[in-house]
N, C-alpha and C positions, 0 to 999 in steps of 0.2 A: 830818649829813643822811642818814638814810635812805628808800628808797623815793621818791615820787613829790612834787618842788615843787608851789607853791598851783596854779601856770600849767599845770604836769603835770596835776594832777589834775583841773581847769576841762577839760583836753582829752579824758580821759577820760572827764568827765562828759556834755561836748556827743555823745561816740558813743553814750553811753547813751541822750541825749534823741531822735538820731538814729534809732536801735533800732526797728523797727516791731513794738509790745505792746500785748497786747489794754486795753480801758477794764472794768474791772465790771460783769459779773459771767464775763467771759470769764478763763480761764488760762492761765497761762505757766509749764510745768513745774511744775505742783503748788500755785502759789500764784497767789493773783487778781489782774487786773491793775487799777491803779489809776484814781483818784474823787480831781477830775473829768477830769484829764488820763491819760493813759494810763499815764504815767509817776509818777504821785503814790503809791506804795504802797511802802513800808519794805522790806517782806519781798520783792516785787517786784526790787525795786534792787541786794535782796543774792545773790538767785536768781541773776537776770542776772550778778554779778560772778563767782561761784562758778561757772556754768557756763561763761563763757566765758575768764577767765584762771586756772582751777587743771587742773592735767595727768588725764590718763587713770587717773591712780591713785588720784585721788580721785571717792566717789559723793556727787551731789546729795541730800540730803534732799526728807522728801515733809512740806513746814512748815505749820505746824499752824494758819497765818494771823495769831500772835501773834509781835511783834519779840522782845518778852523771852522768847520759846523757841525762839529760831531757832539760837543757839548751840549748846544743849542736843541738840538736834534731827539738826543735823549730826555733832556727835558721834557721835550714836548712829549714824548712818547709815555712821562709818568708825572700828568698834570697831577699838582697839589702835594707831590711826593719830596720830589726834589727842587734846588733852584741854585744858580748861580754864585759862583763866591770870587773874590780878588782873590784868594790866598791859598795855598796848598797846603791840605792835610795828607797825612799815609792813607793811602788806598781813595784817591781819589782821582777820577776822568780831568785831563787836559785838554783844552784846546787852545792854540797859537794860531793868532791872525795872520790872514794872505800875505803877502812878499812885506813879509817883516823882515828889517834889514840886523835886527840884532841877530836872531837866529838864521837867518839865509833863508824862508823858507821861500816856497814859489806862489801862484795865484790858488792851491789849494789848501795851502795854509799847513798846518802837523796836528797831532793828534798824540795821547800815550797815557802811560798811569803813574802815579806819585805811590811808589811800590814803599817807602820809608820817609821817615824824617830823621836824621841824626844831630842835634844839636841844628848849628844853621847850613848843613847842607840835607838839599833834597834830593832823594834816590827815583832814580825811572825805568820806567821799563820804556822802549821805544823801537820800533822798525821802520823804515824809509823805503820807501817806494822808488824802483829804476837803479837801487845800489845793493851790490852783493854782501853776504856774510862771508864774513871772516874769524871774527872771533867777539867777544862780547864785551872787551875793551876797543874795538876799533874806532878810527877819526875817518871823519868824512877821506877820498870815496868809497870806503868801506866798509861802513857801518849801516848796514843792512837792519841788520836788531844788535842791538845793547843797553846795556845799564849803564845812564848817565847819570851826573852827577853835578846839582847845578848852588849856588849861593840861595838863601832864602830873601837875602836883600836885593834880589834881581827876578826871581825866577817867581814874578806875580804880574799883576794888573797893568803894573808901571810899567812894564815890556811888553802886552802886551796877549796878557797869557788869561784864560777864564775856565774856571774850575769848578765843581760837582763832588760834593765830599759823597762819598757811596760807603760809608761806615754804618748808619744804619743798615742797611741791607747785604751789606759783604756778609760772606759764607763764615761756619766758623772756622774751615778749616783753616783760613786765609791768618784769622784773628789770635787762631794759636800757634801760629806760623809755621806750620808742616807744610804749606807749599803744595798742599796735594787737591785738586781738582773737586767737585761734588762727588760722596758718596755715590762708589760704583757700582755694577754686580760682579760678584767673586767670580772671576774665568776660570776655571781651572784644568789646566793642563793635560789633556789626555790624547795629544797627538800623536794618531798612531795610522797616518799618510805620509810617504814620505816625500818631501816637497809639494808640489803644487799640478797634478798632472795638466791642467788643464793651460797653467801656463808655460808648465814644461814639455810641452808636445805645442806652445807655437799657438792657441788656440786664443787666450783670455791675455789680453795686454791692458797697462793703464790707458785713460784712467779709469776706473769701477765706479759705476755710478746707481747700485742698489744694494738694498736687503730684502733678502727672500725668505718668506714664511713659509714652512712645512709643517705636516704631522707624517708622521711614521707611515698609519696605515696599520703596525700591526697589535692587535687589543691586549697581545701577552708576552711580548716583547720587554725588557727592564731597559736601564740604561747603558749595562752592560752589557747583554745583549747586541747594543746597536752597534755599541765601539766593536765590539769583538767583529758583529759579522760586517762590517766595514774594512776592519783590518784586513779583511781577505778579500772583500769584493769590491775596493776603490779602483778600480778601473771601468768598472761597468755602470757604475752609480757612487756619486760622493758628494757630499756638502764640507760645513765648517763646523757647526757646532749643534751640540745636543742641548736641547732644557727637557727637564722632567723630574718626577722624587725620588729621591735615590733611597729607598728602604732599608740601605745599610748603614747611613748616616740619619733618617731622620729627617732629610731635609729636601725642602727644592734647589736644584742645582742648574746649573752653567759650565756644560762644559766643551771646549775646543779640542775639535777631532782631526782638525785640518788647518794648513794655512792659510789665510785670507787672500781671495783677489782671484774670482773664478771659479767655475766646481762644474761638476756632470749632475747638476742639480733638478733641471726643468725640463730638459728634453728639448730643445730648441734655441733657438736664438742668443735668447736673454741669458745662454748659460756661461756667457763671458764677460756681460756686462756686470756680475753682481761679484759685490766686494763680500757679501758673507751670504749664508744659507743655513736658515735656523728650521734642528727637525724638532717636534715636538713630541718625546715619544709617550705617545698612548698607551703604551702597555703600565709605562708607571705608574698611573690612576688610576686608583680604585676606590678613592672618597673625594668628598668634593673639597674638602677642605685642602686636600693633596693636591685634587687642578689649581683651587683659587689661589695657593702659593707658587704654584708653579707656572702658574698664568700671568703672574706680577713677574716672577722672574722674564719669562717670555715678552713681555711689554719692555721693561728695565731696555733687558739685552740689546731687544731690538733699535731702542733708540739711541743706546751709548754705540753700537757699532754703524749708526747711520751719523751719529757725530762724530765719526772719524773723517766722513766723507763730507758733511758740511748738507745743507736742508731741512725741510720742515719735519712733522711727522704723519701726513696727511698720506693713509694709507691708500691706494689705484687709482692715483688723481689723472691719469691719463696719460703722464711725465714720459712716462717709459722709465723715468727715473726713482731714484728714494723705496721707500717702503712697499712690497710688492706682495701679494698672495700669489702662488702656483694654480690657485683658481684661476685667477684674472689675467697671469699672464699666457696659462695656454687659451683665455678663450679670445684674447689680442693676437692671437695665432704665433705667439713666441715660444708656446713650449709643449707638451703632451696634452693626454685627454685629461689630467688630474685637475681633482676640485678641493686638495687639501689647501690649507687645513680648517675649512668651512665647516664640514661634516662634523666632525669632532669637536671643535669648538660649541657648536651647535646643540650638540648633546650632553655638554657641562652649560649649558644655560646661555652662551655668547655665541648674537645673532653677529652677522656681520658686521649692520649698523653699528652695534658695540662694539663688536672691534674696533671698527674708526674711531670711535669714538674716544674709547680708551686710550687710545695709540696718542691722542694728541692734549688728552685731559692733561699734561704737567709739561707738555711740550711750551716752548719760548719760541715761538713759530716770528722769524724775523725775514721772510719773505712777504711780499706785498698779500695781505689777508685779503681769500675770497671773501666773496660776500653776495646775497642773495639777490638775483634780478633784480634792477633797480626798474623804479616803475617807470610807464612808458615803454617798457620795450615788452612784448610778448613771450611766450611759454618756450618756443619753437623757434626756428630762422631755416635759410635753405641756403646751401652752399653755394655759392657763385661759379660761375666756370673758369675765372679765372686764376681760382683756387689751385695754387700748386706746392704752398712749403706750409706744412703747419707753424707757429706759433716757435718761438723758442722752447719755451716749455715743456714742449712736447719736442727738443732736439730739433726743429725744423728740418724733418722728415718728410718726405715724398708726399703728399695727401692722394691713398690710392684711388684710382679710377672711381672706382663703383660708388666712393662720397660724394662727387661733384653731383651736382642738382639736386641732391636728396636731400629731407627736412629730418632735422635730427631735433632732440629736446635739449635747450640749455639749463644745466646743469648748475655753473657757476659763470661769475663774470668779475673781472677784474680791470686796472688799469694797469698800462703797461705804454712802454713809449720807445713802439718799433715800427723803420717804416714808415709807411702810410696811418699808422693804429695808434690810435689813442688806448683800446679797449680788446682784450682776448674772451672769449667766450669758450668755456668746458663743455664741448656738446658731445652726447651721444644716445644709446635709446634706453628709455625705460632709467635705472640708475647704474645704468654700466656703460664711464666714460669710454669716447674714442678718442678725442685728443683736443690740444686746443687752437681754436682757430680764431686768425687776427681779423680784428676789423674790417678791415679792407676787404674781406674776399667774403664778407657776407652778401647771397643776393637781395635779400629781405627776410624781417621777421615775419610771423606767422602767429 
């Protein structure tokens, strides 16, 4: 027996179904989430397995939204790393050729992961695209995600089938077989809102498509402190969760004060869009070594709760989406006058820049990577007039009045293939994006 039993792999799978992933035509790291469950999508399934049990040393692929290239795909994304095998070991990537007639598949072929080997059968985890769950023995057309279970004298090359042993670089948690995700940060419990006003008053509906950074604001404040006077004033002001050192344990902590999915956080707009709201309280600091642990906690947090929602970690990319400062989003005109939590970061030594920078240093960023003005094109561009929907990226939102004809700086540029565009451009002034804009509706560079 290697790798993971049938029972193992059923426990695996229930975390999977557990997972909060977007439905079609929403994405998660590069590839779409599934139709009509969230979780019904092949390439989906294998995304999710790949990102969350193989180590830092391996890169995510940006998949091509076909199972039978997802192998290939990953490959190429860790030249010299990995390579191709006829044959299935436990814990290794699948992929099944287009309208294979032994498996039924269609012109996108299947995709999944070789979760065990017992003797000569092989254990899988697997989800299907356009078919619901039901339970995780189900037979086509209801087998959305399950654990299959196939002959080792079938289920290779000779069908049909090409494989990626990912035993090097699997997680260990995978390998001692607890089944449990990469090492998290400790949440812990101090909810003390009750329910969710923001979507219990009608305000904040799925889907949430941010995380929001705070600080406190107040220099003597503890962590207790914030819960306590929380508890009394969640009506007028409220987030989700506290980071800070908590002096009676010792330690930097993480804790959840509220339930995810909305808060009276920003002051504006944005305060429905965001699935969490991290305050950072300042009064807990009072050495540095107490920020720098509590600042790792803050980093952690902020990216395991923006992996719930699926994205990179690329802090005011313009998005409106992902990783947000309360800086940046009231000066996007989404929320108040506040410029936390700049100020205070600022004064434990972390400029902004670093914050970005931070935020993405261990990030598996499986969105199509900026990358720096290629040459040939100039510093600047002017908006065209016939500029009216920005960029998906940026939600393909209104592009208001006062942008058209103005020359803004680009910022970053990418490919992308919408429309008329081969190409998005991040423009805005100085280094504070305003959103991204497609090809098409550039008048000229500059």
């Amino acid at each position: 027996m290697s790798g993971l039993t049938i029972n193992e792999a059923k426990e695996l799978m229930k975390k999977y179904l557990s997972a909060k992933l977007p439905t079609y035509p929403g994405t998660y790291y590069g590839t779409y989430g599934g139709f009509p469950n969230a979780h019904s999508n092949c390439t989906l399934f294998s995304q999710w397995f790949l990102k969350n049990y193989t180590n830092d040393d391996i890169n995510l692929s940006q998949p091509s939204g076909n199972g039978c290239e997802m192998v290939q795909y990953f490959i190429n994304a860790n030249k010299g790393k990995l390579s191709a095998s006829n044959t299935p070991t436990a814990f290794s990537l699948f992929s099944i050729t287009a309208n294979n007639g032994y498996y039924y598949t269609g012109e996108a072929g299947h995709t999944g992961i070789v979760l065990g080997i017992q003797g000569n059968t092989v254990i899988t985890g697997e989800a299907n695209y356009g078919v619901p769950f039901t339970n995780l023995d189900a037979n086509y057309p209801y087998n959305g995600i399950v654990v299959r279970t196939y002959s080792t004298n079938v289920f290779n090359s000779t069908t049909g089938i090409t494989f990626v042993d990912l035993n090097k670089y699997i997680a260990d948690v995978l390998k001692n077989k607890k089944g449990d995700s990469k090492q998290m940060v400790n949440v812990i419990n101090h909810i003390v809102v009750p329910g969710n006003p923001a979507q219990d008053n009608g305000y904040s509906v799925a889907p949430w498509t941010g995380v929001h950074l705070h600080s406190t604001g107040n220099p003597n404040s503890t962590m207790q402190n914030e819960r306590d006077f929380l508890s009394r004033n969640y009506m007028n002001a409220n987030y989700t969760h506290l980071v800070g050192f908590n002096h009676e344990t010792g330690q930097a902590e993480a804790w959840q004060v509220m339930a995810k999915g909305g808060a009276y956080d920003v002051g504006g707009s944005a305060n429905w869009d965001g699935w969490a709201s991290i305050e950072f309280v300042e009064g807990s600091i009072k050495t540095q070594a107490q920020f720098d642990a509590a600042y790792r906690v803050y980093l952690e947090l902020s990216r395991q709760l923006l992996d719930e929602l699926g994205g990179d970690y690329n802090v005011d990319d313009g998005s409106y989406t992902g990783i947000e400062t309360h800086d940046y989003i009231s000066k996007t005109g989404r929320g108040s006058d506040h410029t936390d939590p700049l100020g205070f970061l600022s004064k434990w030594g972390i400029s902004y820049a670093q914050l970005k920078k931070d935020m993405v240093s261990k990030s598996w960023n499986a969105s199509q990577p900026s990358k720096p003005v290629q040459q040939g094109y100039k510093n600047k561009l002017v908006v065209g007039k016939q500029a009216c929907k920005w960029s998906p990226s940026s939600k393909a939102k209104s592009i208001p009045k006062f942008v058209i004809g103005q020359t803004y700086d680009i910022l970053k540029e990418r490919p992308i293939n919408y429309s008329r565009s081969k190409k998005e451009f991040l423009i805005g002034k100085g280094n504070t994006p305003t959103g991204w804009l497609l090809e098409q509706d550039v008048e000229r560079f500059v």
